[in-house]
Steps between C-alpha positions, in 0.01 A plus 500: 500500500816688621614506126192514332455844688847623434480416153180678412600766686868552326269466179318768518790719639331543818832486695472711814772484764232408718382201302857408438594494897193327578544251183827431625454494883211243376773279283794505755278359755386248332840414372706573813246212652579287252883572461469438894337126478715374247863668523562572895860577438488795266587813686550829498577634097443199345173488668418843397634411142271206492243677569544720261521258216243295633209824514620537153440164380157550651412836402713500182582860571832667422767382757594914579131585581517191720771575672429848537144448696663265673792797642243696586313257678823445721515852545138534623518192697837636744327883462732671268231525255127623484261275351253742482738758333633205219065429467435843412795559191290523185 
């Protein structure tokens, strides 16, 4: 459904940084939990960078939008970052 959504949505150019944080937060939980269950001893970058790779498999997005939502989901998560300020960029 996850890529179904993401899909239509890149589509029809419909790319907000909104929908692209929430797309991604969406796909890197669902892929952290699986990353989790079957690879335990990834850690650290490689886990990041598997992440990553594995959103864009799912999404089929451009690895450097990827990674970017997913910098600036870091940032929001430890405070350096507004999410409300990255929501509202047009």
């Amino acid at each position: 459904m996850l890529k179904m959504m993401a899909a239509d949505n890149d589509d029809a150019y419909n790319l907000t940084p909104a929908f692209i944080l929430e797309t991604v937060a969406s796909a890197k939980f669902f892929v952290a939990n699986a990353l989790e269950k079957y690879s335990r001893n990834v850690t650290g970058s490689r886990h990041a960078s598997k992440i990553a790779v594995a959103i864009k498999g799912l999404l089929d997005w451009p690895i450097e939008r990827i990674e970017h939502a997913l910098a600036q989901l870091s940032a929001i998560e430890e405070g350096d970052l507004s999410k409300k300020a990255v929501e509202s960029v047009l």
